[in-house]
N, C-alpha and C positions, 0 to 999 in steps of 0.2 A: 315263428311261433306255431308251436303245433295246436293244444287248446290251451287256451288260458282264461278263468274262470275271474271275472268281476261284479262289481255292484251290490258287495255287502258294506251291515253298516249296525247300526244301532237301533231298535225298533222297539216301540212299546208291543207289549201283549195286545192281540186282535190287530195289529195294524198290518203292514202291506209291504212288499218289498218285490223288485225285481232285479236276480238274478243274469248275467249274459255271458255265454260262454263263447269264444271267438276261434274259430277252426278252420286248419288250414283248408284249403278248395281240395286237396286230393283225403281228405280226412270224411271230410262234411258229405261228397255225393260215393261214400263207397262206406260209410260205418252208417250204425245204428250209433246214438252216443247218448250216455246216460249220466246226473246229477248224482253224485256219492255226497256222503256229510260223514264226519266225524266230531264226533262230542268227545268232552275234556274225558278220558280216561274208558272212553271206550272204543269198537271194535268199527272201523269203517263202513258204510251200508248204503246199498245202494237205492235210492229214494224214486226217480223217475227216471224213465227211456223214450226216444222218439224213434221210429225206424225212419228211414230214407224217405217212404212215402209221407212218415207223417204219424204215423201209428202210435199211439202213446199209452205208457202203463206205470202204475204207482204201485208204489210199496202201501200198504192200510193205513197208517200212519198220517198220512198227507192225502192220501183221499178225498177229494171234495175239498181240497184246500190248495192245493197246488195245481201250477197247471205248465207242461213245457209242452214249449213251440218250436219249429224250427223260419228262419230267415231265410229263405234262401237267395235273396240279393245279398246279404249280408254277411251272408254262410255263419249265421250265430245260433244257436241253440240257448233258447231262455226259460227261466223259469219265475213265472210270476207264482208270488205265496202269498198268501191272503190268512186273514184269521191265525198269526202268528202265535206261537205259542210259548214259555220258556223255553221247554224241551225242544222246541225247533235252533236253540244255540248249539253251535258246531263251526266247523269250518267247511265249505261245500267245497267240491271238485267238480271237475267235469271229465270223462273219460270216453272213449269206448266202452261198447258195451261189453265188450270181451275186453278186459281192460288192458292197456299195456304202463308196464312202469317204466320205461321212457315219455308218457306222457302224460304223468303225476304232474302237475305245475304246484304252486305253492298256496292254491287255493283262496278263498275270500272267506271273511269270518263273517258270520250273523251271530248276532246277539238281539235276544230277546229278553226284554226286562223294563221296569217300569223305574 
């Protein structure tokens, strides 16, 4: 498994959910790697990044509402989302930040809805 992205699910509006993206050991200490989402009928986009060290940056969107971390026992890349919103439905990926399409996996779906 190179990344492979889990831990969606079904969530009311304002509640919580965490996100884990599971990366191989030669993936996790040489990339930066970032949460992409796509919503039903639109354009893939990339939401949050972590660099190596740790460095973390959001799309506006998710601002003050998301937050990724990196594991590094675990070599997992997570992303806790708080204050959920409809529009936060999609299905999330995890990638590189330079992304490569050999390591699309089939992503996890969130749904936000009451």
């Amino acid at each position: 498994v190179q990344l492979q992205a889990s831990g969606g699910g079904l969530v009311q509006p304002g509640g919580s959910l965490t996100l884990s993206c599971a990366a191989a050991e030669y993936i996790f200490s040489r990339e930066a790697v970032g949460w992409y989402r796509q919503a039903p009928g639109k354009k893939r986009e990339l939401v949050a990044t972590v660099t190596i060290g740790g460095g973390a940056a959001y799309d506006n969107s998710v601002k003050g509402r998301f937050t990724i971390s990196r594991d590094n026992a675990k070599t997992t890349v997570n992303l806790q989302m708080n204050a959920l919103k409809p529009e936060d439905t999609a299905v999330y990926y995890c990638n590189t930040v330079r992304p490569r399409d050999e390591y699309w996996g089939q992503g996890t779906l969130v749904t936000v809805s009451s």
